[in-house]
C-alpha positions as CSV (number, residue, x, y, z in Angstrom):
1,X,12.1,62.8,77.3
2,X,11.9,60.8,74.4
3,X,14.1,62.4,71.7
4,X,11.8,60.5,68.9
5,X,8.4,60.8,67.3
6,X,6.7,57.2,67.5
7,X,6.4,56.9,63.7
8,X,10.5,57.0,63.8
9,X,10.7,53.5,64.6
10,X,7.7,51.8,62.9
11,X,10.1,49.2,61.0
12,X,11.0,47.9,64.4
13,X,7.7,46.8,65.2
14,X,5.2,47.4,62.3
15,X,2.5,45.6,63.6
16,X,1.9,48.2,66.1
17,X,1.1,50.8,63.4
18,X,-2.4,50.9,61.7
19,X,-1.8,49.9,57.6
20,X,-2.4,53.5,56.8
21,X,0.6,54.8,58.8
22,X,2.8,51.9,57.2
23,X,1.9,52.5,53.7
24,X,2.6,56.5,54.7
25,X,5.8,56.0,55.8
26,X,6.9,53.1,53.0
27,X,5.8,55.6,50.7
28,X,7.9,58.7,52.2
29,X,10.8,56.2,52.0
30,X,10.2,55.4,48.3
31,X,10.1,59.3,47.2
32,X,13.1,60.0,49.1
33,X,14.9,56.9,47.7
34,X,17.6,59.2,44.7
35,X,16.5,56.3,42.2
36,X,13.6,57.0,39.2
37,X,11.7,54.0,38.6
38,X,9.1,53.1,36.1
39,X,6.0,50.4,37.0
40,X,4.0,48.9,33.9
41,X,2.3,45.7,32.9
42,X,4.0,42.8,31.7
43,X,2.7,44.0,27.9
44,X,4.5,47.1,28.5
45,X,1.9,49.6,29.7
46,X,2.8,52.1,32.1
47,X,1.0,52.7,35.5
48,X,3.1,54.5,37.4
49,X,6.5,56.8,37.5
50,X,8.7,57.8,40.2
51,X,11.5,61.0,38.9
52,X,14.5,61.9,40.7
53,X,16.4,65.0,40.2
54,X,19.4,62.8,40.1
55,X,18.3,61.4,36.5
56,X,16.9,62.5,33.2
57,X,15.7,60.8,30.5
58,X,15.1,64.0,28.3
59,X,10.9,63.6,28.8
60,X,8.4,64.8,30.8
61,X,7.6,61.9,32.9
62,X,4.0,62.7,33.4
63,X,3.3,61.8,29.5
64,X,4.0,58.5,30.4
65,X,1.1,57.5,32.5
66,X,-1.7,55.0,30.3
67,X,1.1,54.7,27.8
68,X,2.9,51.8,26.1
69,X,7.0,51.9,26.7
70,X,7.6,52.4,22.8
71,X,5.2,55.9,23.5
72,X,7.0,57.3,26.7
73,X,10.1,56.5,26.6
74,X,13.3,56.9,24.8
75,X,14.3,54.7,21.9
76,X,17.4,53.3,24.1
77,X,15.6,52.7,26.8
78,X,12.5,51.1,25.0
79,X,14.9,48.9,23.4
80,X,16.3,47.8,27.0
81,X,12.5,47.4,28.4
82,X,11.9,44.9,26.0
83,X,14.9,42.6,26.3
84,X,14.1,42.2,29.7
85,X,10.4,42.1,29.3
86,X,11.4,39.1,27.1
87,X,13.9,37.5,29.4
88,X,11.5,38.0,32.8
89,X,8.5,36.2,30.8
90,X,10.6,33.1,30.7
91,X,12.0,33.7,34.8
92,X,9.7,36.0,36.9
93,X,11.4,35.0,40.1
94,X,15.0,36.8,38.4
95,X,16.6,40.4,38.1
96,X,17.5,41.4,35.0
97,X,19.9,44.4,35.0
98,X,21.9,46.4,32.4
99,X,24.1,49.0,32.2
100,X,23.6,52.0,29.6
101,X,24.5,55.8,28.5
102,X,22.7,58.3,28.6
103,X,23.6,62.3,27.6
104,X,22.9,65.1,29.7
105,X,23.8,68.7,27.1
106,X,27.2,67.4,25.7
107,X,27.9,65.2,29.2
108,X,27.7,61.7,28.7
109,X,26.9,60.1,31.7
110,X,25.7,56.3,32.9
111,X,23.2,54.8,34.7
112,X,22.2,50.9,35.8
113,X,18.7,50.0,35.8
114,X,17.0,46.7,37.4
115,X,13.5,45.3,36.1
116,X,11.9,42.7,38.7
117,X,8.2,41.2,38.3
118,X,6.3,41.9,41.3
119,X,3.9,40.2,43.2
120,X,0.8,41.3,40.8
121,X,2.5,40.7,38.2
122,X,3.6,44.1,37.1
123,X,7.4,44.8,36.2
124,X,9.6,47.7,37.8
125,X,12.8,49.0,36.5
126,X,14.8,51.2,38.8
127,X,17.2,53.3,37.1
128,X,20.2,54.6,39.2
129,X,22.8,57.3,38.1
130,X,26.6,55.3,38.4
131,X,28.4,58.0,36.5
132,X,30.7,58.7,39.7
133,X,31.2,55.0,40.1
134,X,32.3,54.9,36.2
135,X,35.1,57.2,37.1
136,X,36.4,56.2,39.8
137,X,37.0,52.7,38.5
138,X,38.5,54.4,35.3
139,X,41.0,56.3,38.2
140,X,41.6,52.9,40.3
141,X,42.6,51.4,36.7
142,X,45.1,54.2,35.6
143,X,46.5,54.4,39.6
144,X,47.1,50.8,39.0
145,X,49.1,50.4,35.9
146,X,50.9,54.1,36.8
147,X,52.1,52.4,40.1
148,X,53.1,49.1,39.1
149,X,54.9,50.6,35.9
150,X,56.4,53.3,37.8
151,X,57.7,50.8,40.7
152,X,59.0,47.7,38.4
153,X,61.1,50.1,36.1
154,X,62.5,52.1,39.2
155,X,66.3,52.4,39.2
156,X,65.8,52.0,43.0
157,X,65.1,48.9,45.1
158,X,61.2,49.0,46.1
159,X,59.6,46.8,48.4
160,X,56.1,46.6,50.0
161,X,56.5,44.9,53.3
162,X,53.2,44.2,56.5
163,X,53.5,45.3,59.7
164,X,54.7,41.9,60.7
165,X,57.8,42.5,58.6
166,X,56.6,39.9,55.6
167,X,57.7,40.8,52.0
168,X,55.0,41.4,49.6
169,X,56.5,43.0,46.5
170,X,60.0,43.0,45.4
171,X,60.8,44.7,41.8
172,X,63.3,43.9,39.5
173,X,66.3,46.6,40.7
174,X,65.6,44.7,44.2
175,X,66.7,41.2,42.8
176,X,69.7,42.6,40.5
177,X,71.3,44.5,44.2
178,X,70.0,41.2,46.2
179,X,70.3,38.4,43.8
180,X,66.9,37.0,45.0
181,X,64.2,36.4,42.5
182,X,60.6,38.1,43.5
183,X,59.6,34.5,44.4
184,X,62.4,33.5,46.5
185,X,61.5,36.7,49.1
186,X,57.6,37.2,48.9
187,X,56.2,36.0,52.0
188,X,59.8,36.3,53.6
189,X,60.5,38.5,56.5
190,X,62.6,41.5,56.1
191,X,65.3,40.2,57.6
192,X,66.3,38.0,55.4
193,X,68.2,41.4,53.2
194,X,68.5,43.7,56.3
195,X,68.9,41.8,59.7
196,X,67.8,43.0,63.0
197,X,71.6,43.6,64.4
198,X,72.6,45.8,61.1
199,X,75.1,47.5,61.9
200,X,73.7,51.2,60.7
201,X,72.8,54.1,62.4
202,X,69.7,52.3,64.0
203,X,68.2,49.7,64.2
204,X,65.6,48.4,61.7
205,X,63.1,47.8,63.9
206,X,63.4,50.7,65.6
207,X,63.2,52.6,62.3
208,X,59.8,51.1,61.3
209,X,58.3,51.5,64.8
210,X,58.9,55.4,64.4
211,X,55.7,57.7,63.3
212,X,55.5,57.2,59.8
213,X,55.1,60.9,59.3
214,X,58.9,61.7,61.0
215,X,59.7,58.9,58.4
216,X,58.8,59.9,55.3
217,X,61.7,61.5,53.5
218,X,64.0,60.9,55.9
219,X,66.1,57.9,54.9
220,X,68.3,56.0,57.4
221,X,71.5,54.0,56.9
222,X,71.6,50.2,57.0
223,X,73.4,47.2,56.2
224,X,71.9,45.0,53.9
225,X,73.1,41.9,53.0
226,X,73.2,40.0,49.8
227,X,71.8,36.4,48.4
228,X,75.7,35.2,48.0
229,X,76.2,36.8,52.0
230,X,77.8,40.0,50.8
231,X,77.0,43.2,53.2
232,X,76.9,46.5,51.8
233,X,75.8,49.8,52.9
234,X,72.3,50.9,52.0
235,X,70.0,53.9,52.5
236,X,66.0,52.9,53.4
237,X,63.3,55.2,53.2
238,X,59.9,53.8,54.6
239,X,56.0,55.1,53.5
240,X,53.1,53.8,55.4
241,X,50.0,53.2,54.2
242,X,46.8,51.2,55.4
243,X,44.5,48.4,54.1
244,X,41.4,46.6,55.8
245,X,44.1,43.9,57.0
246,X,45.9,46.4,58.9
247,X,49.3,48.9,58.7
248,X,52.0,48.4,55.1
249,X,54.9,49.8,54.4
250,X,56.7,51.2,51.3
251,X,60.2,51.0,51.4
252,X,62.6,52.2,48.9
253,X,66.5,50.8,49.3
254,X,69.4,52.3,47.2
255,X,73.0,50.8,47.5
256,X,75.3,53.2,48.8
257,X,78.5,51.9,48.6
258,X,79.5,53.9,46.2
259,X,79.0,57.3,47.9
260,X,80.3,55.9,51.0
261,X,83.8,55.2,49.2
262,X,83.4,58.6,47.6
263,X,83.0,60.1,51.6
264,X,85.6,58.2,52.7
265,X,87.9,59.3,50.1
266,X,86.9,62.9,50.4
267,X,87.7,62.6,54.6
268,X,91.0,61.1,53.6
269,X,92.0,64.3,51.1
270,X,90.5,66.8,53.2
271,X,92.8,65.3,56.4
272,X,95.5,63.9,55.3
273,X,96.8,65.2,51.7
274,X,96.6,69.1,52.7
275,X,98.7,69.8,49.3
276,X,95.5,68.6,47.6
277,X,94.8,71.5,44.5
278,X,91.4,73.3,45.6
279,X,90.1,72.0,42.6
280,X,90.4,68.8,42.9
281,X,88.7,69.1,46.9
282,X,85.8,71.1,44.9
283,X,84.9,68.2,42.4
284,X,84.3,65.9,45.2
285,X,81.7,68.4,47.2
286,X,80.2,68.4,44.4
287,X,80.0,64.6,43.9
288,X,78.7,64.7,47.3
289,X,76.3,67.4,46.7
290,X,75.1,65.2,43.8
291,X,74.3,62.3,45.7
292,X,72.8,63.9,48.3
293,X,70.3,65.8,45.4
294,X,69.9,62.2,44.1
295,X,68.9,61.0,47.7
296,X,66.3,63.8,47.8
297,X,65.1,63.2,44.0
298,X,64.2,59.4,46.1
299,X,62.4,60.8,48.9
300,X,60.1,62.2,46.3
301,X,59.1,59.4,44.7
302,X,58.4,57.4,47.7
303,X,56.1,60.1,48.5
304,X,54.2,60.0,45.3
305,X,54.7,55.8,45.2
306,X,52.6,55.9,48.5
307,X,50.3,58.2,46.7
308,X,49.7,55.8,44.0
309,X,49.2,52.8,46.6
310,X,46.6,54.6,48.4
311,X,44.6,56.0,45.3
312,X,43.4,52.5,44.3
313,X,43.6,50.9,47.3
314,X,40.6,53.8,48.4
315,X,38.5,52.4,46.3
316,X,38.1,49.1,48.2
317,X,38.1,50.7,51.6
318,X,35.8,53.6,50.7
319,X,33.1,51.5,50.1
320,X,34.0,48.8,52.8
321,X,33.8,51.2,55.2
322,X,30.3,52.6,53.4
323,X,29.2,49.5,54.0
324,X,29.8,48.7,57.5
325,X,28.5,52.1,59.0
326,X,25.1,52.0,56.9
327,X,24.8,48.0,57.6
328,X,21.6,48.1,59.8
329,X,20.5,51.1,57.5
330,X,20.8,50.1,53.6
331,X,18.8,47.6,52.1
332,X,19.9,44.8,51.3
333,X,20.4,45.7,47.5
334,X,22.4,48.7,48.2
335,X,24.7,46.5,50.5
336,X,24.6,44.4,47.3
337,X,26.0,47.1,45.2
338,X,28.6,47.7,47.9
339,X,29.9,44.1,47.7
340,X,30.0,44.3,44.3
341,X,32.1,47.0,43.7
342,X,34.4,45.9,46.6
343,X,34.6,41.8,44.5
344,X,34.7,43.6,40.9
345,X,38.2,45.8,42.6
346,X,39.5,42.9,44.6
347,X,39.1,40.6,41.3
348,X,40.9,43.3,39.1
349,X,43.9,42.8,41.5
350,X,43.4,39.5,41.6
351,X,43.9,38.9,38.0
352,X,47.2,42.1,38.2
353,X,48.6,40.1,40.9
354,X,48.2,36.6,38.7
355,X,49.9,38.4,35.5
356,X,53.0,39.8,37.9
357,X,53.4,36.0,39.4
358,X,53.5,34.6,36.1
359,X,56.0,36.7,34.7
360,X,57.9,36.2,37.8
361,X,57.8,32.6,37.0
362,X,58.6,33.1,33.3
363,X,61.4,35.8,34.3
364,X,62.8,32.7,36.3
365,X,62.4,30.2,34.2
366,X,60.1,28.3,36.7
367,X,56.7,27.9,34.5
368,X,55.7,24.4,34.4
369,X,54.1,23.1,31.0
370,X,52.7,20.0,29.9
371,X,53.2,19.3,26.3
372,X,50.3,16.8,25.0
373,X,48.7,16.3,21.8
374,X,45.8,18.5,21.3
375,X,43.7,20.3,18.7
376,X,43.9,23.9,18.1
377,X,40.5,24.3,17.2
378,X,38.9,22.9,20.4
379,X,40.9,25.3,22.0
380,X,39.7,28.2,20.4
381,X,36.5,26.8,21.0
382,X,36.7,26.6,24.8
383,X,38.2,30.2,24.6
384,X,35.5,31.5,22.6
385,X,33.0,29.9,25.1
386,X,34.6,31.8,28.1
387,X,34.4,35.0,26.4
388,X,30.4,34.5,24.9
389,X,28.7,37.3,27.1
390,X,31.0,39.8,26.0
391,X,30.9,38.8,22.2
392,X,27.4,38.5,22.3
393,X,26.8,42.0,23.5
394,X,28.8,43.6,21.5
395,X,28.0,41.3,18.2
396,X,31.1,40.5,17.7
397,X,31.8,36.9,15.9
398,X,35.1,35.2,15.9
399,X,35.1,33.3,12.6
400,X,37.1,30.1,11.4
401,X,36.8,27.1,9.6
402,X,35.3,24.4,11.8
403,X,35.0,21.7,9.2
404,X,38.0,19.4,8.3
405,X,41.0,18.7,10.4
406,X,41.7,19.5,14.2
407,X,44.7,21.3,13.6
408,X,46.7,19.5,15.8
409,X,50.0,19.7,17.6
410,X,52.1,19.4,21.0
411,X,51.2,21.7,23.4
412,X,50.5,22.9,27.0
413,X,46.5,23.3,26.7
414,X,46.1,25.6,29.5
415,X,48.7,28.1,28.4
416,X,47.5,28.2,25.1
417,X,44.6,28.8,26.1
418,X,45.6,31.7,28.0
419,X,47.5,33.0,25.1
420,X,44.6,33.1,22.9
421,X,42.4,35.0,25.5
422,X,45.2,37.3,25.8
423,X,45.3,38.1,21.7
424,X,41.1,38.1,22.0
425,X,41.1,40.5,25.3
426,X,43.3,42.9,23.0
427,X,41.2,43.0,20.1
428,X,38.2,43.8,21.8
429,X,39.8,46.9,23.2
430,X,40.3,48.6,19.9
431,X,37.5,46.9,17.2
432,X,34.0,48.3,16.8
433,X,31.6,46.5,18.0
434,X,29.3,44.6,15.0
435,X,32.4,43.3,13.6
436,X,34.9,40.0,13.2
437,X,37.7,38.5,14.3
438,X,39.2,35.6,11.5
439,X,41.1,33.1,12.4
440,X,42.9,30.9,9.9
441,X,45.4,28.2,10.1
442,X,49.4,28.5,8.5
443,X,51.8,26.1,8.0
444,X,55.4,26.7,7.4
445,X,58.7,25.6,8.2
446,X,60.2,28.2,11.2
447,X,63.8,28.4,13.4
448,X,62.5,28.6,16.9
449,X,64.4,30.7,18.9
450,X,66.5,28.5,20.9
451,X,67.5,25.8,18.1
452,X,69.4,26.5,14.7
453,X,67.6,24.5,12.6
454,X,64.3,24.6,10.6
455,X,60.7,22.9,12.2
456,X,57.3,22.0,11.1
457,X,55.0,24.5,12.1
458,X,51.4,24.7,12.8
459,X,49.6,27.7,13.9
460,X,47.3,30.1,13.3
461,X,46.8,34.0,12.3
462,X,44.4,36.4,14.0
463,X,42.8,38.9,12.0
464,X,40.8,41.9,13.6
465,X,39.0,44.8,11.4
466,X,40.5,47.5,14.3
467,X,42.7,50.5,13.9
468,X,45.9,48.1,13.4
469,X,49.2,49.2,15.4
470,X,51.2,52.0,14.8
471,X,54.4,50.5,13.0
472,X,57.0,51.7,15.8
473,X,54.6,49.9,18.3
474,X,54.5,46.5,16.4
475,X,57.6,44.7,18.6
476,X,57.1,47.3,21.8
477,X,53.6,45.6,22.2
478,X,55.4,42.5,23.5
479,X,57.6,44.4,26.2
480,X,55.9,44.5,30.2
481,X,53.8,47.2,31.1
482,X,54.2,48.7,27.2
483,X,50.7,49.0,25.7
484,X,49.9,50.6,21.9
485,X,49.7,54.1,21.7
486,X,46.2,53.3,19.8
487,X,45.0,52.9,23.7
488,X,42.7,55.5,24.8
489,X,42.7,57.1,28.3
490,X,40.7,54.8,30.5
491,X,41.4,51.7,28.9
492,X,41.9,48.8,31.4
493,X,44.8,47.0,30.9
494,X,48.2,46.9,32.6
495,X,50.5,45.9,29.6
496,X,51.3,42.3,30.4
497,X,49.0,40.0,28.5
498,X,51.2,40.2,25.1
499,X,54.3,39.9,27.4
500,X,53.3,36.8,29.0
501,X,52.2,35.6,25.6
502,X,55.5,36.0,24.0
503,X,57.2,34.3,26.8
504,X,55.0,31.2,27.0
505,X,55.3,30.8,22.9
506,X,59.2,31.2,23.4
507,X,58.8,28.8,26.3
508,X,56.9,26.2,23.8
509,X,59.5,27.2,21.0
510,X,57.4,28.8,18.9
511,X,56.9,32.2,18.0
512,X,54.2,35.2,18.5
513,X,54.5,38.4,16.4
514,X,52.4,41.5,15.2
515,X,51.8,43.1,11.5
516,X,49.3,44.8,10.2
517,X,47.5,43.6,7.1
518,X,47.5,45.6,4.1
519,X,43.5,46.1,4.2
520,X,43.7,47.2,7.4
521,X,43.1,46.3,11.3
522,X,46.0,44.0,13.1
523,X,47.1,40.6,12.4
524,X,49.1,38.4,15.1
525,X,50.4,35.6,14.1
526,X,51.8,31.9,16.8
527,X,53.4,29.3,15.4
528,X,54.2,26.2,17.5
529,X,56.0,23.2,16.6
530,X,53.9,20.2,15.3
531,X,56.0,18.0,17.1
532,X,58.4,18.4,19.6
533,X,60.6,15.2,19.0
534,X,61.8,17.4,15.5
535,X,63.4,20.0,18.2
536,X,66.1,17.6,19.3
């Protein structure tokens, strides 16, 4: 017996439905559709309303029928319907969308609408509740910077390695114990610190081939082996997690060569000098003891490191995997929406994983520049045209003199470039919106840091009308993963765009500091050489 009733499948084969059951059944699909959506002429007249219980707009939306947009609906949202009233008059074949707030009792929550011009010319705007979305990207942002703080300040060695055994993170207490740089090992197998025939208490293959779950907390001794070809005793505890490319691991390493000599000695007292004092045999348990507590203090946090991997990693699956079981289901906007979220995440650690390669490469010394002749205010030109959308929306205008000289001197144009953005991307985080940013050139004499004697220098000073720095921060802004304490909780940002900065200007021999001016908001200030021939 056939388990479904023939109107189940009418959008395999429509044509073998009278028009009356299609339009039945495309209608039962719109009301159960979670969205509210408003239909009106292109003059702003509204026909016809569709609520959801999902939504509110704080009116009745059966006042709206037979009247105008500025009549029936709210002021934010009337204000909305008209920009894209104005922008689909000029491209009826578009989509405009926005994002907005709206409050629910003291709840503020947020929504993304769409307007499209139909066929007879009317416009719809569907209006979606994205609240939940909203948070969990504010979660994936603060799992993020928490992680990567947490695991490139470790006292511990912590790698991330594939299943195939290929190095894919390596923090800063791994290259002081191996003497590798993070760019030296990433892509490198495993092997290259702890080979296959260590001589530990198994082998390390063996060890990652065991069920993650008898793994976790349990570490195992190894020998690892240094850059210079040193071997040393080490203690590896392994996490697992997953991605959409398959099985990682976490592994956190810790140099044991000093407990080891500490065991040995306390074998050789306990058989060989029998006359030892019992106090002296007590202060080494309880060195052991303490090593031991430390080794457990280590399992923890690879427990809670995994944690943090998989938290933002979720994100990305969550809605991969969303995607893939409703693909013959969703429509092709909501798969849209899925994609979207899943580029905006892989873009954010896109743009993590660029800042943590270039400070690898400023860390090693290994940036390349190419010092030319250019114009400081073309570049702040090209800078402000990469940022416009944002400016624009929030009416913000970055003002300087445009008139007169280029302001010209030697340096790298993209890395500039990149420091600007950097100084721009921090200001919008903390200035209202409807206000200015003021650039304006300086010209002094300067040391650079790596010469004793004085230079010309050109550069230029950055004014914002924010909430300025608190004094103690005004130097910590410039250190990795250190961010203002002005920041407010779900603020994206990792804390490496000032870093970088300060590197590249000390890299160009020119300098990049923080004050606040006496009127109020923050002022940074570069200063670069106006020629590099007066550094010699």
């Amino acid at each position: 017996m056939n388990p479904f009733k023939p109107t189940d499948r009418i959008w395999q084969n429509p044509n073998s439905f009278s028009p009356d059951e299609v339009l039945r059944e495309l209608e039962n699909l719109l009301r159960s559709n979670p969205d509210f959506w408003l239909k009106f002429t292109i003059d702003g007249r509204i026909v016809d309303y569709k609520p959801s219980k999902y939504l509110s707009i704080s009116k009745d939306p059966k006042d709206f029928i037979g009247k105008y947009l500025s009549d029936g609906l709210p002021d934010y949202l009337t204000e909305i319907a008209t920009e894209a009233i104005e922008y689909l008059n000029e491209r009826r074949n578009q989509v405009f969308w926005k994002e907005y707030e709206y409050s629910v009792g003291e709840d503020v929550r947020y929504a993304e609408v769409r307007f499209v011009v139909l066929y007879d010319g009317h416009v719809m705007s569907t209006h979606r509740d994205i609240t939940e979305r909203k948070r969990l990207e504010a979660a994936f942002l603060e799992s993020e910077s928490r992680f990567l703080s947490m695991a490139q300040n470790a006292a511990d060695s912590i790698l991330i390695i594939s299943s195939e055994g290929s190095i894919q993170f390596f923090n800063q207490a791994a290259e002081r114990i191996f003497g590798y740089t993070q760019e030296e090992v990433l892509g490198e197998n495993i092997e290259i610190i702890i080979p296959s025939n260590s001589e530990g208490k198994e082998n390390l293959h063996d060890y990652m081939e065991r069920s993650p779950s008898s793994s976790i907390g349990i570490g195992s001794e190894l020998v690892a082996v240094r850059k210079s070809g040193e071997k040393f005793p080490c203690e590896l505890s392994i996490g697992e997690f997953k991605t959409e490319d398959g099985h990682m691991f976490t592994g956190i390493i810790r140099d044991i060569s000093h407990r080891k000599m500490q065991e040995a000695e306390l074998y050789k007292y306990r058989n060989h000098l029998e006359d030892l004092v019992e106090e002296q045999t007590m202060a080494l348990k309880i060195a052991k003891e303490v090593a031991e507590e430390a080794s457990y203090a280590k399992s923890l946090f690879l427990a809670n490191i995994s944690h943090e991997l998989k938290t933002p990693i979720h994100a990305i699956l969550s809605y991969a995997e969303l995607g893939e079981e409703k693909s013959g289901l969703s429509s092709p906007e909501k798969l849209k929406e899925y994609f979207q979220i899943i580029d905006s995440s892989g873009k954010r650690l896109l743009g993590l994983l660029e800042n943590l390669l270039d400070i690898a490469k400023l860390e090693a010394g290994k940036m390349r520049y190419i010092f030319e002749r250019h114009s400081l205010k073309d570049t702040i030109k090209h800078v402000i045209s990469e940022m416009k959308a944002i400016l624009e929306k929030r009416s913000i205008q970055i003002i300087f003199d445009q008139s007169g000289e280029r302001w010209e001197a030697e340096f790298d144009y993209e890395r500039i470039q990149q420091v600007l953005r950097n100084i721009f991307a921090n200001a919008l985080k903390f200035i209202p919106d409807k206000t200015n940013i003021e650039i304006t050139k300086i010209e002094r004499e300067f040391i650079p840091k790596m010469t004793k004697n004085y230079v010309r220098g050109i550069g230029l000073q950055i004014r914002d009308y924010g909430p300025g720095i608190p004094p103690e921060d005004l130097d910590k802004i410039f250190e990795k993963f250190i961010q203002s304490k002005q920041v407010k909780a779900g603020t994206k940002g990792t804390g490496l765009g000032l870093s970088i900065s300060r590197e590249i200007l000390n890299d160009h021999d020119g300098l990049l500091y923080a004050e606040n001016h006496p009127e109020g908001g923050a002022v940074f200030s570069l200063l670069l050489p106006q020629n590099r021939r007066d550094l010699k």
